[in-house]
N, CA, C and O atoms as CSV, one atom per row, in Angstrom:
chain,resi,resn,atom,element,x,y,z
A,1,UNK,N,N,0.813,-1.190,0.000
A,1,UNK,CA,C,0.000,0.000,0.000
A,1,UNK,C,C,0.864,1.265,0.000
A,1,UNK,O,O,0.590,2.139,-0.822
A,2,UNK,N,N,1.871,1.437,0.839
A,2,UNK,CA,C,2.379,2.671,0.753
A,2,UNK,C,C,3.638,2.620,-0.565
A,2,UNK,O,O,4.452,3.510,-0.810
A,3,UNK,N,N,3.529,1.689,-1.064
A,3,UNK,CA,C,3.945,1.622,-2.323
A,3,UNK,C,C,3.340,2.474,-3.734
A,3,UNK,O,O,3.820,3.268,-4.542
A,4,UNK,N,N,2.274,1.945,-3.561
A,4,UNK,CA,C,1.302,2.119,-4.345
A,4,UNK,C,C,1.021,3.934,-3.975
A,4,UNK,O,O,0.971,4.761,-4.885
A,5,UNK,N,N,0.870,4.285,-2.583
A,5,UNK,CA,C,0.994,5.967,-2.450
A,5,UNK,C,C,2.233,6.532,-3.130
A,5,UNK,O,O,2.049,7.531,-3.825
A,6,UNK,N,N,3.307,6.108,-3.047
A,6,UNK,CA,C,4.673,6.534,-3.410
A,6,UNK,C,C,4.398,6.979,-4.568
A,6,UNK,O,O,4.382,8.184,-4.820
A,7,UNK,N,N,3.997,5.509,-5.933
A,7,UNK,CA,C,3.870,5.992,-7.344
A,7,UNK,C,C,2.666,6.941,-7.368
A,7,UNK,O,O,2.699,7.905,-8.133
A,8,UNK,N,N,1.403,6.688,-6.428
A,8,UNK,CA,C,0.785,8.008,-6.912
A,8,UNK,C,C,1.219,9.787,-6.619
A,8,UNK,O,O,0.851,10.698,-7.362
A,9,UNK,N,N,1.912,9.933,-5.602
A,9,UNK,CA,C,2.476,10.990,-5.510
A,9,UNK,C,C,3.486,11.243,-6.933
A,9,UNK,O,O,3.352,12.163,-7.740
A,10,UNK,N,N,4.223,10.462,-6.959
A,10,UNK,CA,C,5.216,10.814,-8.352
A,10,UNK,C,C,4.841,10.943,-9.565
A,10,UNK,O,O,5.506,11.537,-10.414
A,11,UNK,N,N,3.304,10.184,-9.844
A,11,UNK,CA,C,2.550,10.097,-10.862
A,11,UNK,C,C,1.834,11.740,-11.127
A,11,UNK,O,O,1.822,12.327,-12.209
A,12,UNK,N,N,1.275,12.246,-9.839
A,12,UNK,CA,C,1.066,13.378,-9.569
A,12,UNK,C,C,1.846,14.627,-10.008
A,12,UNK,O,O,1.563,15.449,-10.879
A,13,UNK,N,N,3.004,14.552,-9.098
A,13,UNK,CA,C,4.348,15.214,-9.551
A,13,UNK,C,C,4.320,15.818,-11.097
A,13,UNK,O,O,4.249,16.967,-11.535
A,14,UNK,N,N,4.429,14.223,-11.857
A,14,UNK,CA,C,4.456,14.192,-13.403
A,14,UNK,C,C,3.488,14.789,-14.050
A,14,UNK,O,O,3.692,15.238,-15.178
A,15,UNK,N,N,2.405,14.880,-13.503
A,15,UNK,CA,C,1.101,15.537,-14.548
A,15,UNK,C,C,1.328,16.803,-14.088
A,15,UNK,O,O,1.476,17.563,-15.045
A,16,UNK,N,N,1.427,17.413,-12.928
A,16,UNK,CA,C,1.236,18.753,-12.496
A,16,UNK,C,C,2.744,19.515,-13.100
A,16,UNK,O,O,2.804,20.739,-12.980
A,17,UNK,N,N,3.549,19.021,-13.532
A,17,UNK,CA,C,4.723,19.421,-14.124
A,17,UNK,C,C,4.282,19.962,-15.797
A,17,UNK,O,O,4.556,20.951,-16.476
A,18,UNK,N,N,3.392,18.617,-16.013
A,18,UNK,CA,C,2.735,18.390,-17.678
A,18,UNK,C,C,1.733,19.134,-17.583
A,18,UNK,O,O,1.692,19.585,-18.728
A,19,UNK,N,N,0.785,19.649,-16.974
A,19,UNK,CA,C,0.047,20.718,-16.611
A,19,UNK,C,C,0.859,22.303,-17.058
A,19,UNK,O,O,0.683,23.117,-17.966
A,20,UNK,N,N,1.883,22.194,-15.793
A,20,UNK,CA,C,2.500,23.547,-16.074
A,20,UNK,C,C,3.230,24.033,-17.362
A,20,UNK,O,O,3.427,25.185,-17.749
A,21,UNK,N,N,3.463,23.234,-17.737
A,21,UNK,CA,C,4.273,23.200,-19.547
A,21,UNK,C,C,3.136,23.827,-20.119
A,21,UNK,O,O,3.136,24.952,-20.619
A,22,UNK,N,N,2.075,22.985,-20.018
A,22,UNK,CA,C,0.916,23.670,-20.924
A,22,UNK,C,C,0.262,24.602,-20.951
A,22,UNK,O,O,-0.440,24.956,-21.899
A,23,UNK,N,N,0.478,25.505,-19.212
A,23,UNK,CA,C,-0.568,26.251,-18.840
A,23,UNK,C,C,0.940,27.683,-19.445
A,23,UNK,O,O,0.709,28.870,-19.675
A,24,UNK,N,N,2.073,27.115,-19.522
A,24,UNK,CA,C,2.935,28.181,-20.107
A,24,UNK,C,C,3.090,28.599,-21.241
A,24,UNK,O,O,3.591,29.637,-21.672
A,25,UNK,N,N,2.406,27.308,-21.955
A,25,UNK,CA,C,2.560,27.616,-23.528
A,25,UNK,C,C,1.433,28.476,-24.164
A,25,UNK,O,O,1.362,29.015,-25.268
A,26,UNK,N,N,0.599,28.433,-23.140
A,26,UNK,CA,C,-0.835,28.962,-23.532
A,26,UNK,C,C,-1.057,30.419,-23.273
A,26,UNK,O,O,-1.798,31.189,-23.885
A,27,UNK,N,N,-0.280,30.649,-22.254
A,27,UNK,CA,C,0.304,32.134,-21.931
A,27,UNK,C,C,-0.644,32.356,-20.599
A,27,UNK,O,O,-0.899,33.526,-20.314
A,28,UNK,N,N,-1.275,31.133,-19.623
A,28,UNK,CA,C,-2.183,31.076,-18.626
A,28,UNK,C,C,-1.384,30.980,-17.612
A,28,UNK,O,O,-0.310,30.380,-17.568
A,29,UNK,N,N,-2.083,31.770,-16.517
A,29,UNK,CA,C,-0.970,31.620,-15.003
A,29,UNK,C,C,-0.694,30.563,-14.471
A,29,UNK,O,O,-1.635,29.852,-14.118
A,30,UNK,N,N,0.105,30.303,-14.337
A,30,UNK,CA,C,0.916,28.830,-13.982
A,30,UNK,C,C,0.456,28.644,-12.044
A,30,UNK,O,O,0.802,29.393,-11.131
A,31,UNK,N,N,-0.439,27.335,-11.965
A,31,UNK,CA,C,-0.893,26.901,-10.791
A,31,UNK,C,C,0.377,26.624,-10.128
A,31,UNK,O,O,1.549,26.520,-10.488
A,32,UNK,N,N,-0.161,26.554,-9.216
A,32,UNK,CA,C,1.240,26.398,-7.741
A,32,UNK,C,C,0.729,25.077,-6.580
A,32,UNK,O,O,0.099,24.890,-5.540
A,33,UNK,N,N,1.834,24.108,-8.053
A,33,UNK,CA,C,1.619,22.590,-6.929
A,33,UNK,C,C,2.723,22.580,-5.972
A,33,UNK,O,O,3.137,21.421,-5.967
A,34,UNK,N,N,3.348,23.225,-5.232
A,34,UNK,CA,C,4.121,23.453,-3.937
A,34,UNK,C,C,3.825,22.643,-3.017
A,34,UNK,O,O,4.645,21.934,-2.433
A,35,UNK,N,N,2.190,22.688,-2.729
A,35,UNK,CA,C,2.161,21.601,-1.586
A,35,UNK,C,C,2.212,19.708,-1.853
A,35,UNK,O,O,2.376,18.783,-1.057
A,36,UNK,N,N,1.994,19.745,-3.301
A,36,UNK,CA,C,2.242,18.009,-3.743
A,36,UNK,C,C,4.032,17.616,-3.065
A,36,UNK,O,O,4.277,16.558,-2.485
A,37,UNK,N,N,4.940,18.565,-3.279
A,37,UNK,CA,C,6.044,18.674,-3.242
A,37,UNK,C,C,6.243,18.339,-1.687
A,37,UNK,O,O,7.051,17.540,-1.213
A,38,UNK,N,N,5.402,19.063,-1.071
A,38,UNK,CA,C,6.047,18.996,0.226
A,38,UNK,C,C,5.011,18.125,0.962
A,38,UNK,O,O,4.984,18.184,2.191
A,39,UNK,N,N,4.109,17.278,0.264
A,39,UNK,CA,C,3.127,16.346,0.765
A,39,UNK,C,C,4.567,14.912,0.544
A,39,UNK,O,O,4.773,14.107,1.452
A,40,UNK,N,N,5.106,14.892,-0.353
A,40,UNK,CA,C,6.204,14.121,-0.668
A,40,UNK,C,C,7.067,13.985,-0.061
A,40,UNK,O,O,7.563,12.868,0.088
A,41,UNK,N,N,7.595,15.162,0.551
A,41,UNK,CA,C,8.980,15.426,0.945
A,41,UNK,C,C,8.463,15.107,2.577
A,41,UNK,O,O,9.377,14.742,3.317
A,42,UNK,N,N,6.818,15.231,3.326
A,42,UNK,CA,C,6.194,14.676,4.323
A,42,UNK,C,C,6.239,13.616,4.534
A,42,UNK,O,O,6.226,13.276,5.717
A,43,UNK,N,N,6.319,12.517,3.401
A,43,UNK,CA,C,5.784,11.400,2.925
A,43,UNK,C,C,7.035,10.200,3.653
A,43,UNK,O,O,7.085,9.304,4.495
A,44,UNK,N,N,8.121,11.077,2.447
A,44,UNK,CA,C,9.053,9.956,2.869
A,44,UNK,C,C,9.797,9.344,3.889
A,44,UNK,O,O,10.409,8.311,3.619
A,45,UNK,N,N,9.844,9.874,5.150
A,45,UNK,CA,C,10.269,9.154,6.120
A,45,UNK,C,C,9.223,7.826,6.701
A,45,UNK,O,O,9.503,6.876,7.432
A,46,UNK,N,N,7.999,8.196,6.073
A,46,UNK,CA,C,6.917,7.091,6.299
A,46,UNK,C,C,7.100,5.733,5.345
A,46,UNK,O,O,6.744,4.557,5.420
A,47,UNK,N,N,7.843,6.541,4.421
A,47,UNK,CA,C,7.922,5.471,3.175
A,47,UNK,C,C,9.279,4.464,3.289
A,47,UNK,O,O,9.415,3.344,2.796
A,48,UNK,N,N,10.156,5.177,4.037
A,48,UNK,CA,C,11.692,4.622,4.531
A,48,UNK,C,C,11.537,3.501,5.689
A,48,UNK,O,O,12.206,2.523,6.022
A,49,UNK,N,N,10.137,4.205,6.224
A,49,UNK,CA,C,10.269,3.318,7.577
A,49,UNK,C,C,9.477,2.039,7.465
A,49,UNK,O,O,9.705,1.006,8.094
A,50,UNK,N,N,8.511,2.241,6.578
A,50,UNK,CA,C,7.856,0.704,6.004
A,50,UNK,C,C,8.393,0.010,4.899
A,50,UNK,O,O,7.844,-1.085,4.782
A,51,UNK,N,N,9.242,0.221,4.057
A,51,UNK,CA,C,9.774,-0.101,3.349
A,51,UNK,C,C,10.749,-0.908,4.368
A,51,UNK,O,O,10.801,-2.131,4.498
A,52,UNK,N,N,11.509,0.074,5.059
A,52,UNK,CA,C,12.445,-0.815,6.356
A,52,UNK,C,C,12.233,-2.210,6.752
A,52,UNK,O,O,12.861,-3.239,6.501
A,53,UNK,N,N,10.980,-1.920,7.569
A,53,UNK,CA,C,10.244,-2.777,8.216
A,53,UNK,C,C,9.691,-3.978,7.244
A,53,UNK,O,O,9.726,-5.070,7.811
A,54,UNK,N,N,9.344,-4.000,6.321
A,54,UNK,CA,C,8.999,-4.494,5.500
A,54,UNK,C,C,9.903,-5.786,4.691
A,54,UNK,O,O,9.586,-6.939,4.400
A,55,UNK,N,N,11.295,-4.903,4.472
A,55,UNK,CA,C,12.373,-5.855,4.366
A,55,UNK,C,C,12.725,-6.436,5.253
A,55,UNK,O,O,13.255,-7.491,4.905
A,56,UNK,N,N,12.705,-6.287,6.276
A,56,UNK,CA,C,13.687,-6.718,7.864
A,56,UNK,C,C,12.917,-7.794,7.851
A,56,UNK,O,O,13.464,-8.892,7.748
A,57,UNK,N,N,11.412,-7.695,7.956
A,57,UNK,CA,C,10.366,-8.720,8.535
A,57,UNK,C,C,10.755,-10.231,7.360
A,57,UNK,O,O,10.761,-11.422,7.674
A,58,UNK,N,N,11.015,-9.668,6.129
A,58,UNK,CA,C,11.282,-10.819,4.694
A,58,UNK,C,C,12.446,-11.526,4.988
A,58,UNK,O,O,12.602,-12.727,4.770
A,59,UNK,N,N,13.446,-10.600,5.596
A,59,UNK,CA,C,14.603,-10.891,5.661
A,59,UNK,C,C,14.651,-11.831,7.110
A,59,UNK,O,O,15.138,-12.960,7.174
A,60,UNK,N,N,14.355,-11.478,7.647
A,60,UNK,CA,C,14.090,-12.311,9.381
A,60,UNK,C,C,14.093,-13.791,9.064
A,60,UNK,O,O,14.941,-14.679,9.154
A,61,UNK,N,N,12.303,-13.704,8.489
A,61,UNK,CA,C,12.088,-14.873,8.069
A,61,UNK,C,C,13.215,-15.838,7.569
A,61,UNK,O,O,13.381,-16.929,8.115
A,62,UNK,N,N,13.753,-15.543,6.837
A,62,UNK,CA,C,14.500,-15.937,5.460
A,62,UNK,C,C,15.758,-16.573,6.776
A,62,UNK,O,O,15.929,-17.792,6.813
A,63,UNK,N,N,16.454,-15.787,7.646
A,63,UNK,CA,C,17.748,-15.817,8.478
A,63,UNK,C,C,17.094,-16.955,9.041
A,63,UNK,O,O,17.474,-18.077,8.708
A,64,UNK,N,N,15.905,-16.764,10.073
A,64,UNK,CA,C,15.265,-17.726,10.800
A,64,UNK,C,C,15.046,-19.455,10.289
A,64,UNK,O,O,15.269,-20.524,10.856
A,65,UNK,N,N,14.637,-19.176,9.273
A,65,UNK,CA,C,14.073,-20.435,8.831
A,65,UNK,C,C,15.480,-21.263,7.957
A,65,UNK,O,O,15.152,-22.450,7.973
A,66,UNK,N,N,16.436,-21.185,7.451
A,66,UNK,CA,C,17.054,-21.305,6.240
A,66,UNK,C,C,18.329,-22.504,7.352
A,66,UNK,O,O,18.261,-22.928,8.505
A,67,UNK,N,N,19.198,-22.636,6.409
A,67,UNK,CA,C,20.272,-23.277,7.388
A,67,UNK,C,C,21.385,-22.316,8.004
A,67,UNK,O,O,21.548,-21.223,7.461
A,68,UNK,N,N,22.147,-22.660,9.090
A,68,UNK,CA,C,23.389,-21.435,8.858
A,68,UNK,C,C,24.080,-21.155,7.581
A,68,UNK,O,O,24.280,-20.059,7.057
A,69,UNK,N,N,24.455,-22.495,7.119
A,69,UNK,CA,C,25.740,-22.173,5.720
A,69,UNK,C,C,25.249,-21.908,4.793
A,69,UNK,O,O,25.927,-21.803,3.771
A,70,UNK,N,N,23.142,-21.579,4.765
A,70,UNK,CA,C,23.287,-20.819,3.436
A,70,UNK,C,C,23.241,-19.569,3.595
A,70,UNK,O,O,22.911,-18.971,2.571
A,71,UNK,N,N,23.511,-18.718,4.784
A,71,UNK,CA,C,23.293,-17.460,4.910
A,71,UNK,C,C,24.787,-16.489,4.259
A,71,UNK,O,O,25.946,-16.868,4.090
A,72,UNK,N,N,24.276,-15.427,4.068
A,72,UNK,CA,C,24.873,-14.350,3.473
A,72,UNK,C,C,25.266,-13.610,3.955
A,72,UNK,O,O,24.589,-12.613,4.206
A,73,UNK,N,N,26.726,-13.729,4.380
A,73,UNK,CA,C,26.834,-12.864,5.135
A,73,UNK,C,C,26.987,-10.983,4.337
A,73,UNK,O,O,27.553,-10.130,5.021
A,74,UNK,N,N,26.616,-10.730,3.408
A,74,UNK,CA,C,27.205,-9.744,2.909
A,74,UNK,C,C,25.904,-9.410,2.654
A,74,UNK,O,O,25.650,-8.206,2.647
A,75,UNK,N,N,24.933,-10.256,2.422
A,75,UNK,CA,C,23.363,-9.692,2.650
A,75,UNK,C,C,23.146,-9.144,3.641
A,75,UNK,O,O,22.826,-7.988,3.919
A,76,UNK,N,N,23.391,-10.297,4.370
A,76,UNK,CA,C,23.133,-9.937,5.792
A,76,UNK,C,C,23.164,-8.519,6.594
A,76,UNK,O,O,22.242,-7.856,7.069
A,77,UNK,N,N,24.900,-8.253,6.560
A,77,UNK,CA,C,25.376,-6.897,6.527
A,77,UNK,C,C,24.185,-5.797,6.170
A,77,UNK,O,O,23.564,-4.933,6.789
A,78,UNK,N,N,24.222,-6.308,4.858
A,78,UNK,CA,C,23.479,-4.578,4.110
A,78,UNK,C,C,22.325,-4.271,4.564
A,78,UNK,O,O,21.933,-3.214,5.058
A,79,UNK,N,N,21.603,-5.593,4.308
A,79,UNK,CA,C,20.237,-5.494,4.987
A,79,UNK,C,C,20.150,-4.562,6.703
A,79,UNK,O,O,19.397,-3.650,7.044
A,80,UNK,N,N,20.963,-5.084,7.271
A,80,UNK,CA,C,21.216,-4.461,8.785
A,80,UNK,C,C,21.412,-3.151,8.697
A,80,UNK,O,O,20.528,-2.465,9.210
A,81,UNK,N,N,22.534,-2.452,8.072
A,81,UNK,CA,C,23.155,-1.408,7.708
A,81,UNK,C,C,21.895,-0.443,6.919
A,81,UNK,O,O,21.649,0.729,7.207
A,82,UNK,N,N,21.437,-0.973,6.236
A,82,UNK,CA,C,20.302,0.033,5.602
A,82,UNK,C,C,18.974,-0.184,6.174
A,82,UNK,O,O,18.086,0.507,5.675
A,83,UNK,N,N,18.638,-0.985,7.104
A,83,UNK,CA,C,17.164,-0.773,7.922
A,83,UNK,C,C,17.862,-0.431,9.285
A,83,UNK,O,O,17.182,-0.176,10.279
């Protein structure tokens, strides 16, 4: 789900950009999407932290259940290091 918010914010982004191109070519006052920007820039620590969580929980599993000698240790690492 907050996946799916991510691309619609950026999807957003993209039209209101494609909006403003047009509303310039037309010689019409150019709307002010400022707050999509900073609904985004709101967004992403929500998006870092489930995304986080999200991997850790895949990754858990995966450590938990598997044998020792097939683990990774260089996965392992990163995974830790970046959640």
């Amino acid at each position: 789900m907050v996946d799916n918010v991510d691309a619609k914010l950026a999807e957003s982004i993209e039209i209101s950009r494609v909006y403003n191109q047009r509303e310039f070519l037309v010689g019409k006052e150019l709307r002010d999407y400022s707050r999509l920007q900073t609904m985004v820039k709101e967004f992403q620590p929500y998006l870092n932290l489930w995304r986080s969580t999200r991997t850790w929980f895949q990754k858990h599993k995966a450590w938990m259940e598997n044998k020792w000698e097939s683990l990774n240790p260089e996965d392992l690492e990163t995974t830790y290091e970046n959640c």
